[in-house]
BALOBA-1460 file (C-alpha; in Angstrom, 3 decimals):
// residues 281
<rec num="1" residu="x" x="0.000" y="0.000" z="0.000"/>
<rec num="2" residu="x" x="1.268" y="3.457" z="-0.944"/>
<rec num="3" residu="x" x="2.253" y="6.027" z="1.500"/>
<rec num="4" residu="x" x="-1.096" y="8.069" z="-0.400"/>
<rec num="5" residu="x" x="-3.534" y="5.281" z="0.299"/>
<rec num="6" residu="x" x="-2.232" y="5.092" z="4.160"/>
<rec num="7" residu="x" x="-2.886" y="8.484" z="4.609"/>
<rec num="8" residu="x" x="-5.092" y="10.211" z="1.925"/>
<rec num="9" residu="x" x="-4.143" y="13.767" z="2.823"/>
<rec num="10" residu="x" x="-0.304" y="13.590" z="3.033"/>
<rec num="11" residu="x" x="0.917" y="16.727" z="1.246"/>
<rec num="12" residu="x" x="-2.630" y="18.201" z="0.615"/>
<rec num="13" residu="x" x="-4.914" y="20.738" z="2.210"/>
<rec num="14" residu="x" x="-6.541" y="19.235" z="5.399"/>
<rec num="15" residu="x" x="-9.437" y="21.443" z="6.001"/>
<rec num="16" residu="x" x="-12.778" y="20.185" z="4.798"/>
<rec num="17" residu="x" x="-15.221" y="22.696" z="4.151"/>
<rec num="18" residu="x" x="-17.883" y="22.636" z="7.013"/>
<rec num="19" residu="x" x="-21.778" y="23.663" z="7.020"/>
<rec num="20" residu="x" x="-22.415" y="26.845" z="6.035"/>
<rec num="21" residu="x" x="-22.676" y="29.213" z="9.258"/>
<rec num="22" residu="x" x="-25.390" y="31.651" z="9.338"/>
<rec num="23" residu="x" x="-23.610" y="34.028" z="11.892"/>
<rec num="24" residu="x" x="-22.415" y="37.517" z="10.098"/>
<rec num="25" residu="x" x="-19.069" y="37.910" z="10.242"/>
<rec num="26" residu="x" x="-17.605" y="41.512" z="10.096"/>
<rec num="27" residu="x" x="-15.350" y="41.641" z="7.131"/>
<rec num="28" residu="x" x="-13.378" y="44.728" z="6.258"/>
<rec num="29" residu="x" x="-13.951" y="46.120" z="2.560"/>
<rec num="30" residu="x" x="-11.389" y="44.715" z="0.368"/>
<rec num="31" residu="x" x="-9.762" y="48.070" z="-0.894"/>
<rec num="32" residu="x" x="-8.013" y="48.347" z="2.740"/>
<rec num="33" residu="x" x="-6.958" y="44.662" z="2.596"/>
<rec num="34" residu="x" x="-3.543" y="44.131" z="3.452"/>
<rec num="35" residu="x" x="-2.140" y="40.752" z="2.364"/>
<rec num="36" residu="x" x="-1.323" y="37.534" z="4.477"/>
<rec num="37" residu="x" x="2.469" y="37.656" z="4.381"/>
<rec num="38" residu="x" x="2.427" y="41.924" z="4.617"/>
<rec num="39" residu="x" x="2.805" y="43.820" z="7.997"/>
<rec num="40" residu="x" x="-0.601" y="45.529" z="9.319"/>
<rec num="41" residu="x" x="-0.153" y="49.075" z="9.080"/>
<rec num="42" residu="x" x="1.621" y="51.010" z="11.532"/>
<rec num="43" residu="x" x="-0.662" y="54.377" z="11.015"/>
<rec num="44" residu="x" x="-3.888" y="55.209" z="12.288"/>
<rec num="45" residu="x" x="-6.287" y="54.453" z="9.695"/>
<rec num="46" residu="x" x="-8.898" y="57.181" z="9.074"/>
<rec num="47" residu="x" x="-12.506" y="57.207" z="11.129"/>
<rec num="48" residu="x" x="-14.176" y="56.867" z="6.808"/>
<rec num="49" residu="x" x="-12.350" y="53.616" z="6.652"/>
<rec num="50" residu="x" x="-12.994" y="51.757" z="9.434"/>
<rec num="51" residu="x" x="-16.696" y="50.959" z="7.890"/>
<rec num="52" residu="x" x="-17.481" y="47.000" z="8.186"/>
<rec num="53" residu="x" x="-19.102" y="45.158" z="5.048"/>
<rec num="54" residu="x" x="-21.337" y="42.047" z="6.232"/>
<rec num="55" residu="x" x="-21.426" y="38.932" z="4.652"/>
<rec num="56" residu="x" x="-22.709" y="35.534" z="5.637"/>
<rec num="57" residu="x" x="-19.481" y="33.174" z="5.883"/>
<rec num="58" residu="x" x="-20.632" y="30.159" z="2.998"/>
<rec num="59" residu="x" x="-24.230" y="31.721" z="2.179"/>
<rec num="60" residu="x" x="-25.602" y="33.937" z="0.628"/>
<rec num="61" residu="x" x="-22.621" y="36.012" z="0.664"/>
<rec num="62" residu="x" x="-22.542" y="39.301" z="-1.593"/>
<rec num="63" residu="x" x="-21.267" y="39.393" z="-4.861"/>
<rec num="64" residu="x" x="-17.599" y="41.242" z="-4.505"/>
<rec num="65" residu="x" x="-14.408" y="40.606" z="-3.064"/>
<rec num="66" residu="x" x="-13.489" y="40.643" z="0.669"/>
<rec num="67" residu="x" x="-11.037" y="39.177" z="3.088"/>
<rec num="68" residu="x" x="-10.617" y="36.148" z="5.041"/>
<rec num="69" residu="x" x="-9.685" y="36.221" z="8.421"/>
<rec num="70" residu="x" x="-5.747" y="36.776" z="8.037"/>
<rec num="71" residu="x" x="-7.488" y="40.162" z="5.127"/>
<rec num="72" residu="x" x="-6.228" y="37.391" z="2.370"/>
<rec num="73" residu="x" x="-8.731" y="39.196" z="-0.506"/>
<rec num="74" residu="x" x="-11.162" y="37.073" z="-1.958"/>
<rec num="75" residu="x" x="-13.317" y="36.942" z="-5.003"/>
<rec num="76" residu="x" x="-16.997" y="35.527" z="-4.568"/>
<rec num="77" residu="x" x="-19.104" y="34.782" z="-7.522"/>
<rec num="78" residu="x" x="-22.913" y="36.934" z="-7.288"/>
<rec num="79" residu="x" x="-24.366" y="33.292" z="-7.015"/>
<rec num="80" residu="x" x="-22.139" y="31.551" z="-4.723"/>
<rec num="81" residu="x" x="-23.796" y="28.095" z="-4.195"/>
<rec num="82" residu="x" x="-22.335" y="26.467" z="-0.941"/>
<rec num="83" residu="x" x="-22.921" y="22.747" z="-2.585"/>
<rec num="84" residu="x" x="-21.027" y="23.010" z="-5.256"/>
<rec num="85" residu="x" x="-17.400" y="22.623" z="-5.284"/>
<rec num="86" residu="x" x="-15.644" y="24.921" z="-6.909"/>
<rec num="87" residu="x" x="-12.159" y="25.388" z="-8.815"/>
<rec num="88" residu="x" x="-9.856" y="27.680" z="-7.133"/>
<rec num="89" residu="x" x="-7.962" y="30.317" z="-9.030"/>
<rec num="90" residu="x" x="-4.994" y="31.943" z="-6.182"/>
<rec num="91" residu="x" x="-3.328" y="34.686" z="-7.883"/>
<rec num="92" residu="x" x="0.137" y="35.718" z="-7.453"/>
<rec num="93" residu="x" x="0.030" y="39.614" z="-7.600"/>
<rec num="94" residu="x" x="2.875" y="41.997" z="-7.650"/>
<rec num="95" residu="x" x="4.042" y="45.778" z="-7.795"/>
<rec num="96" residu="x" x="2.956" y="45.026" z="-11.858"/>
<rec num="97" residu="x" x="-0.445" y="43.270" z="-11.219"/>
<rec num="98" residu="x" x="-2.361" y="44.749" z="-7.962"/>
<rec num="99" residu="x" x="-5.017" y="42.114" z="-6.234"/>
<rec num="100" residu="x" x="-8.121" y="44.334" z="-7.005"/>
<rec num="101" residu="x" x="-6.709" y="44.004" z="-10.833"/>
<rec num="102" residu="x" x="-6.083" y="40.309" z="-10.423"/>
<rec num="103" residu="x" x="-9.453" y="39.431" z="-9.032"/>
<rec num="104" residu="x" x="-11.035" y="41.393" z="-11.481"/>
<rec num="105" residu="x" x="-10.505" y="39.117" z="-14.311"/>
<rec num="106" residu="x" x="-11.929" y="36.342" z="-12.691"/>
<rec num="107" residu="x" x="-15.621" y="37.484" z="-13.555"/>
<rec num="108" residu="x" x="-13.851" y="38.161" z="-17.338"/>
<rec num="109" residu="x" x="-13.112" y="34.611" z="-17.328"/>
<rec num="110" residu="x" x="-16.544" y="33.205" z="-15.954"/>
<rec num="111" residu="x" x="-19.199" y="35.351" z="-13.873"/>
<rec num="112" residu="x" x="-20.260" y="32.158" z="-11.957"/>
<rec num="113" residu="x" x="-17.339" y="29.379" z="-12.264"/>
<rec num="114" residu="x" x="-14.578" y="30.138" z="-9.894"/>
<rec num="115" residu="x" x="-13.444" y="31.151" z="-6.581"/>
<rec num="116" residu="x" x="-10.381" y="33.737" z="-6.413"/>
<rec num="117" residu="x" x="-7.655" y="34.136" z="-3.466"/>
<rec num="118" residu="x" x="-4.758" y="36.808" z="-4.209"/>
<rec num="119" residu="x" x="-2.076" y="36.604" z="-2.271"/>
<rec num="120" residu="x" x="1.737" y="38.357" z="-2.534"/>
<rec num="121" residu="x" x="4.001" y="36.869" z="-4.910"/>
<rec num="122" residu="x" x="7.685" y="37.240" z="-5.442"/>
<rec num="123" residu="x" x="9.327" y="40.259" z="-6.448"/>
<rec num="124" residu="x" x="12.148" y="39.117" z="-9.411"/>
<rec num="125" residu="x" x="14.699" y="41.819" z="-7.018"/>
<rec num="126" residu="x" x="14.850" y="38.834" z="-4.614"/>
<rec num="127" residu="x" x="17.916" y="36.833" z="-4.914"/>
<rec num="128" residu="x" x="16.437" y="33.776" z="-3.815"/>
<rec num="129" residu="x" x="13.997" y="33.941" z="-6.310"/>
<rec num="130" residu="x" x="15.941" y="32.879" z="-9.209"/>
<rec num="131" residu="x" x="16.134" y="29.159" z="-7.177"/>
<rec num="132" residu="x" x="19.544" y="29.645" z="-5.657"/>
<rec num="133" residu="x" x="20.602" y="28.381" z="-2.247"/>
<rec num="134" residu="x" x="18.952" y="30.422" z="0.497"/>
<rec num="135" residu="x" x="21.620" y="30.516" z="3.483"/>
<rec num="136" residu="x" x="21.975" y="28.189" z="6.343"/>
<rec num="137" residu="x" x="19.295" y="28.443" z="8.611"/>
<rec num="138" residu="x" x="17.091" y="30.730" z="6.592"/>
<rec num="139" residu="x" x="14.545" y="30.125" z="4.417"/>
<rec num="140" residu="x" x="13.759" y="30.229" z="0.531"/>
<rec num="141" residu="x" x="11.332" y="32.682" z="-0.450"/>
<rec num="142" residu="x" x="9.711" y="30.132" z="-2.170"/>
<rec num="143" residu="x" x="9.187" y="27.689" z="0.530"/>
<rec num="144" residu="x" x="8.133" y="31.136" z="2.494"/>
<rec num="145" residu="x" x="5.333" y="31.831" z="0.151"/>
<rec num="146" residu="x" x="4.141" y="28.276" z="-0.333"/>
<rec num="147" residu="x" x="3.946" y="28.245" z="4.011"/>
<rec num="148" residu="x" x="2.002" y="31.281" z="3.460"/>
<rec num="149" residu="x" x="-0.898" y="29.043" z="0.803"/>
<rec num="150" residu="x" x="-0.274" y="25.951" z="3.612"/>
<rec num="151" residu="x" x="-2.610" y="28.420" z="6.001"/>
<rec num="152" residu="x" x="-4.326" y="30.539" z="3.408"/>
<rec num="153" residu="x" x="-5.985" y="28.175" z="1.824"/>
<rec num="154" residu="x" x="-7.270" y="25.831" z="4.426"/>
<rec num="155" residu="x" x="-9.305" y="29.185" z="5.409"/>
<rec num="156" residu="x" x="-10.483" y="29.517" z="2.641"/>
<rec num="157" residu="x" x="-11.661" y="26.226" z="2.612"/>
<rec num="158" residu="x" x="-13.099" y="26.148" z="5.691"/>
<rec num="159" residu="x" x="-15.285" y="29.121" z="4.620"/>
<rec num="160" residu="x" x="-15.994" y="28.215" z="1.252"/>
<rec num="161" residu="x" x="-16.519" y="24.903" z="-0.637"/>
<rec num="162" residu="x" x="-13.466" y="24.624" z="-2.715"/>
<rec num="163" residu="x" x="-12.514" y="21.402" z="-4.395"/>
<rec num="164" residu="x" x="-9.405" y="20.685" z="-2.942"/>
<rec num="165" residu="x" x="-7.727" y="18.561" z="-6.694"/>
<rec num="166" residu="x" x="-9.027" y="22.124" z="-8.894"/>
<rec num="167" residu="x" x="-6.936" y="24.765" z="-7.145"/>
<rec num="168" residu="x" x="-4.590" y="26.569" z="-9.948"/>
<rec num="169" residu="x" x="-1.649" y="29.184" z="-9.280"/>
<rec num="170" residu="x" x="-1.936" y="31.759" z="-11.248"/>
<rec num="171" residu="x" x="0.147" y="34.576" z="-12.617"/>
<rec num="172" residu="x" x="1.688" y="36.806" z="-15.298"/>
<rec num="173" residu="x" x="5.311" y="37.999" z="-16.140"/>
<rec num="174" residu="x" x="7.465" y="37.046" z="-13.324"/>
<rec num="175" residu="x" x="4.697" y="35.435" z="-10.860"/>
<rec num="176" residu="x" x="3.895" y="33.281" z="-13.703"/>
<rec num="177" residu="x" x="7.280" y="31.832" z="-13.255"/>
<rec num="178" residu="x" x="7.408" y="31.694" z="-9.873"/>
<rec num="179" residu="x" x="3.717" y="29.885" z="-10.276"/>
<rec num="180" residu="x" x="5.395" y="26.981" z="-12.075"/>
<rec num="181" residu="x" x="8.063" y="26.960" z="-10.063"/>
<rec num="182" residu="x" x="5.585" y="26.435" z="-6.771"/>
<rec num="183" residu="x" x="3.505" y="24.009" z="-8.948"/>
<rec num="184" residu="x" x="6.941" y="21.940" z="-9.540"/>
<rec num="185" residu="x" x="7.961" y="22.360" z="-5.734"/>
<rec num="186" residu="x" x="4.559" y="21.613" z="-4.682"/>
<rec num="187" residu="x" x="2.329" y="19.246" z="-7.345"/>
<rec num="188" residu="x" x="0.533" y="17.694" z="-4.651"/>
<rec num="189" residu="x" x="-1.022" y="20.765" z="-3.764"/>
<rec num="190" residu="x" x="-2.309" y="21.897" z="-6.755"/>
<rec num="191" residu="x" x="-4.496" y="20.650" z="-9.810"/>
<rec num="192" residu="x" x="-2.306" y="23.014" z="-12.131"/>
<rec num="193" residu="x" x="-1.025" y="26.642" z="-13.421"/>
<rec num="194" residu="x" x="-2.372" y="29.334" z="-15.467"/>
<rec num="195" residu="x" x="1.151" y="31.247" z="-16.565"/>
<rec num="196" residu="x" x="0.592" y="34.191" z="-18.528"/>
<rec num="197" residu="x" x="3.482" y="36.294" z="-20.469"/>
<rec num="198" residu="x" x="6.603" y="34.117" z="-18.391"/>
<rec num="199" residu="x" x="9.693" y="36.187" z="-18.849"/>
<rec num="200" residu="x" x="11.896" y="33.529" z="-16.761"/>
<rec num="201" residu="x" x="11.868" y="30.358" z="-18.291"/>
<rec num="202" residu="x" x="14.694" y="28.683" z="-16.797"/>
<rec num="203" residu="x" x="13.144" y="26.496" z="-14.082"/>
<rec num="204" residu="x" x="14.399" y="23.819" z="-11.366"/>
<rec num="205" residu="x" x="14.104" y="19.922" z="-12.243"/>
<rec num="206" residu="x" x="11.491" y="18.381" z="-11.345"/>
<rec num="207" residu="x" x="12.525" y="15.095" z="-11.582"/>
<rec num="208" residu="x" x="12.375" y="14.285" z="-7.860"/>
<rec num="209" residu="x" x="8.626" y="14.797" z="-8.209"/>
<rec num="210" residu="x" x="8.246" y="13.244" z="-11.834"/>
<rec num="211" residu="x" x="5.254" y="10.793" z="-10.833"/>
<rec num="212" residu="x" x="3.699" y="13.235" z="-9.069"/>
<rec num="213" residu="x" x="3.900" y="15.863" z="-11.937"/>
<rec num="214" residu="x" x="2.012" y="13.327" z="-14.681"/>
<rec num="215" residu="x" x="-0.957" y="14.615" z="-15.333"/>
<rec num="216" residu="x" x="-0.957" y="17.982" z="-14.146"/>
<rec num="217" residu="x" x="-2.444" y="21.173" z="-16.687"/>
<rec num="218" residu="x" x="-0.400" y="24.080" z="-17.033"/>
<rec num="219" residu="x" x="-1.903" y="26.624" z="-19.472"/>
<rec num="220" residu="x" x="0.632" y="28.900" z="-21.247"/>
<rec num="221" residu="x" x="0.164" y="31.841" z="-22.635"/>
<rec num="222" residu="x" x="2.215" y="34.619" z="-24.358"/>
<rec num="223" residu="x" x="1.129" y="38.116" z="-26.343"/>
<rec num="224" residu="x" x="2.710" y="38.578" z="-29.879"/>
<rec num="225" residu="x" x="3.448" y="41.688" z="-29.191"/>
<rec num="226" residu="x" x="4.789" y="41.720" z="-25.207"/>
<rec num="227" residu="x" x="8.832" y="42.983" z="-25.792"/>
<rec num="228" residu="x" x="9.627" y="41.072" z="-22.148"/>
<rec num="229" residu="x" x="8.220" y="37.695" z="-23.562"/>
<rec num="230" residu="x" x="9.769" y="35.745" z="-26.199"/>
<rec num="231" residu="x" x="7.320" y="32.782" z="-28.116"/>
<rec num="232" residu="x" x="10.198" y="30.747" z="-28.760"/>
<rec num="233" residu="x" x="11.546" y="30.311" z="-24.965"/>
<rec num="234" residu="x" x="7.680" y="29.987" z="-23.970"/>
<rec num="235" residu="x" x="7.011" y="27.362" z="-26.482"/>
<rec num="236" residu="x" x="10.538" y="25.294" z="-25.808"/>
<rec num="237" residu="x" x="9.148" y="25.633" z="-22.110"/>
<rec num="238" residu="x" x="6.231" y="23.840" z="-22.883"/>
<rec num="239" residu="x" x="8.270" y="21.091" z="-24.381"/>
<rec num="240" residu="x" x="10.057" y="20.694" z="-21.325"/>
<rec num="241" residu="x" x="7.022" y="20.532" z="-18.802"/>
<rec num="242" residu="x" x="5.653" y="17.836" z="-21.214"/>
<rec num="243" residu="x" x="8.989" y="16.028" z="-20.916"/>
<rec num="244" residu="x" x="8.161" y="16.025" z="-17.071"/>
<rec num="245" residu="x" x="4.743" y="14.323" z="-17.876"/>
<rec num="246" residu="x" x="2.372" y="17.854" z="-17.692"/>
<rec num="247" residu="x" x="-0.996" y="18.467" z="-19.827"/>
<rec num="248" residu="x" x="0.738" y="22.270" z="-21.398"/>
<rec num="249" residu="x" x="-0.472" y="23.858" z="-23.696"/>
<rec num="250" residu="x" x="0.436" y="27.029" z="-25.321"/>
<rec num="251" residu="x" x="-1.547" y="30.026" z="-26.744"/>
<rec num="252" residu="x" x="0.045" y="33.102" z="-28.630"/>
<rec num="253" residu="x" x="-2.725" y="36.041" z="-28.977"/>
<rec num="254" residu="x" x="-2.753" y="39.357" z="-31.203"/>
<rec num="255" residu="x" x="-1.273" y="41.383" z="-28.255"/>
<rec num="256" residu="x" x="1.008" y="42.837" z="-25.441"/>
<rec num="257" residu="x" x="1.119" y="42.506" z="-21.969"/>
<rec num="258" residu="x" x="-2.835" y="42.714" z="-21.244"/>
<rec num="259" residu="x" x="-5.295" y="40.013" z="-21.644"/>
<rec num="260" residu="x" x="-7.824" y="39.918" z="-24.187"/>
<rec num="261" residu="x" x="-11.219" y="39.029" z="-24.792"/>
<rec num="262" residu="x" x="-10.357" y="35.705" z="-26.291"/>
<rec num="263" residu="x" x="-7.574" y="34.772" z="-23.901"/>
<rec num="264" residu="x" x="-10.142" y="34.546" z="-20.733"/>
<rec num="265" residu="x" x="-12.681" y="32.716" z="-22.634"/>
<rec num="266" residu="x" x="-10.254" y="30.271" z="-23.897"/>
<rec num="267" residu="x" x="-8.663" y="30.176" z="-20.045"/>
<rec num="268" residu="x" x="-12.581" y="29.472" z="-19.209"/>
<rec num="269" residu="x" x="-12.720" y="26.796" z="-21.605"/>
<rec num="270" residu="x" x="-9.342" y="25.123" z="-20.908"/>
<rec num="271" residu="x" x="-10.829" y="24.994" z="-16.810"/>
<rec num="272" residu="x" x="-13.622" y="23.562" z="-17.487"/>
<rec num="273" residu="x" x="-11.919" y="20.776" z="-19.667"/>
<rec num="274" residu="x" x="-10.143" y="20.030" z="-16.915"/>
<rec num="275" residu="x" x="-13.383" y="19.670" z="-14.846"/>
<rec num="276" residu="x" x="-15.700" y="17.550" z="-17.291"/>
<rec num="277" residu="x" x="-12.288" y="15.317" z="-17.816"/>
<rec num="278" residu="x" x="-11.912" y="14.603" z="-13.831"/>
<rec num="279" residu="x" x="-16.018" y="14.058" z="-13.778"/>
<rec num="280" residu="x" x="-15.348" y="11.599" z="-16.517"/>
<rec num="281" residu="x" x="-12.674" y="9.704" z="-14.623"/>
């Protein structure tokens, strides 16, 4: 017997989602947010922003994006149903790509479909983030920020009913990278990436991990037009994550840096593939 059948959630998220609660629970609006892994402010914070948006914790919530407990922002679809089980999107945002513009897309990509979690990414000024040795005793940013998703998203579990084997990292430019590189680090944890515009292509092996990497979706994408990110080093990357045993695919649009139209519906499309073919399973 494997060490997976002895213990079904080795290496996953342990925090089943639980009936909905009907208490309110004060929840600050998002704008203020400050993310998990950022200090709370030190300043006062003005009398005007100290107003409290209610929402039901796992029904009935509002349409819109709040926090969870540890001010993690969250995006809620305007029909939340609390017995379905939904895919997981958890952006990666930056000094580039803000939460609020992260979490915005997700309604581009379906109104209804997903659940969305931003948290803090890495910033490509780290030294560590390039993969090299952290020193002794301290610890890689990367295994930082993937401690930081190891109590994220249990809470957002707990509050919401997210399928724990449809939770995808998401990013673009550089927190695309450091998505795949957390998706290699980490496959257990996650269904897949969505990697838009990846300007660092060089990534760790993965061959420690190789079983556990067959079979996991990575959806690539690159603008035409985007100056920081070349089609050729995108498309040789694919090659290489379907070396490892990954479901990649690439898609080159008519563009820059932004997403288009065509982009999020064929992201939608690509996520619910993924969904039908686990049903089907």
């Amino acid at each position: 017997m494997t060490a997976h059948a002895d213990d079904p959630w080795k290496g996953r998220w342990f925090a089943p989602h639980e009936s909905p609660s009907m208490d309110l629970c004060q929840r600050k609006p998002w704008d203020t947010l400050v993310p998990a892994n950022h200090a709370a402010p030190t300043e006062p914070v003005a009398e005007g922003d100290l107003s409290l948006e209610l929402a039901v914790a796992g029904a009935d919530a509002p349409w819109g994006h709040f926090a969870l407990p540890d001010e993690s922002p969250v995006h809620l679809p305007p029909h939340y149903e609390p017995n379905y089980a939904y895919p997981l999107i958890v952006w990666l945002h930056d000094a580039e790509w803000t939460a609020r513009e992260l979490l915005d897309l997700i309604p581009r990509i379906s109104p209804q479909n997903y659940l969305g979690l931003a948290v803090e990414g890495l910033t490509p000024t780290n030294r560590f983030a390039s993969g090299s040795m952290s020193p002794a005793g301290s610890l890689d940013p990367l295994d930082g920020l993937l401690e930081t998703l190891k109590d994220v998203v249990p809470q957002m579990r707990r509050e919401f009913h997210v399928h724990s084997e449809r939770i995808y990292l998401a990013g673009f430019g550089d927190q695309a990278s450091v998505a795949l590189r957390m998706l290699l680090r980490r496959s257990e944890w996650f269904a897949g990436a969505l990697a838009f515009g990846v300007r660092n292509t060089k990534l760790e092996s993965a061959l420690e991990n190789y079983d556990e990497l067959r079979g996991k979706r990575v959806f690539l994408s690159a603008g035409v037009r985007d100056s920081r990110c070349s089609i050729a080093d995108v498309t040789s990357l694919g090659r290489l994550l379907r070396s490892f045993g990954i479901q990649a695919v690439l898609r080159a649009y008519d563009s820059s840096e932004s997403p288009t139209s065509k982009m999020l519906s064929d992201v939608d499309h690509w996520l619910m593939n993924g969904v039908c073919e686990s049903t089907l399973v």
